[in-house]
C-alpha positions as CSV (number, residue, x, y, z in Angstrom):
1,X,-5.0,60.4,38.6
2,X,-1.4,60.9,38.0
3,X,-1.7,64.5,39.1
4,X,-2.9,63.5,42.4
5,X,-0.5,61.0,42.8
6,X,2.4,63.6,41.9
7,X,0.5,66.0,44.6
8,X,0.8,63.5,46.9
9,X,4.1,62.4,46.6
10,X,5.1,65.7,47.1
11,X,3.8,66.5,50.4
12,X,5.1,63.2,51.3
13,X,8.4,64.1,50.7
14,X,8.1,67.5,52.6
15,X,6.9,65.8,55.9
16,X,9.7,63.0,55.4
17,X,12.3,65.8,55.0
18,X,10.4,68.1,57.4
19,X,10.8,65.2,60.3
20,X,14.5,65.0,59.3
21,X,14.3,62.1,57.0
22,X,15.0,61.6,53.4
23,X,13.6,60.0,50.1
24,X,14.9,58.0,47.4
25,X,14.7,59.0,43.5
26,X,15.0,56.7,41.0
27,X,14.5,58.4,38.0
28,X,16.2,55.4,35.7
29,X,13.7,53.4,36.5
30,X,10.6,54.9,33.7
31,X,8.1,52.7,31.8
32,X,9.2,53.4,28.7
33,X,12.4,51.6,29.3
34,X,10.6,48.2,29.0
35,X,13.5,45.6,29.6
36,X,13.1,47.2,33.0
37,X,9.8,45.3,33.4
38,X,8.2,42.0,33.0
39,X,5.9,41.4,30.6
40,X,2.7,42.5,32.7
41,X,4.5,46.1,32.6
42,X,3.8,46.2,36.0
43,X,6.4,44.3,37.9
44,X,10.7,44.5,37.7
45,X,12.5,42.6,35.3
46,X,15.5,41.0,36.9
47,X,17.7,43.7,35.3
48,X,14.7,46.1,36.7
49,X,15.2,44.7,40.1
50,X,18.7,44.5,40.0
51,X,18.7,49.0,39.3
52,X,16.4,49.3,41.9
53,X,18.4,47.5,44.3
54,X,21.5,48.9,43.8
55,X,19.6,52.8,43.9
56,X,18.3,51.8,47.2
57,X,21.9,50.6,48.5
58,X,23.6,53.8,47.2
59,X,20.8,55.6,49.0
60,X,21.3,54.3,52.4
61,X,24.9,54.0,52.4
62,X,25.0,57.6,51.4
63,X,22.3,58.6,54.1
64,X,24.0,56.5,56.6
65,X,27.5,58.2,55.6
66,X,29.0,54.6,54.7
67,X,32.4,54.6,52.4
68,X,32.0,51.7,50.0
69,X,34.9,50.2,48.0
């Protein structure tokens, strides 16, 4: 299962790039790192939520070209 998935996220990410676009990594965010997660290891923590949100910012300011403080 998590083959395919890895498969598939892979062509993904060609097509995106392909058509000009772009992706977003966030390779802090691992379930092993469990204060990342609720207890249902499923959904984001506050702290969890907080990483992703700030990867996703950093990613579209830097795709956009954006200068932050």
């Amino acid at each position: 299962m998590n083959q395919t998935r890895t498969r598939v996220d892979r062509q993904a990410i060609k097509t995106m790039v392909s058509l000009g676009g772009a992706y977003i990594k966030h390779p802090q965010i691992k379930i092993s790192h469990t204060q990342l997660f609720h207890s249902d290891g499923t959904h984001l923590s506050k702290l969890g939520n907080d990483l992703f949100l700030n990867n996703l910012q950093g990613a579209i300011e830097h795709i956009m070209g954006v200068k932050t403080k």
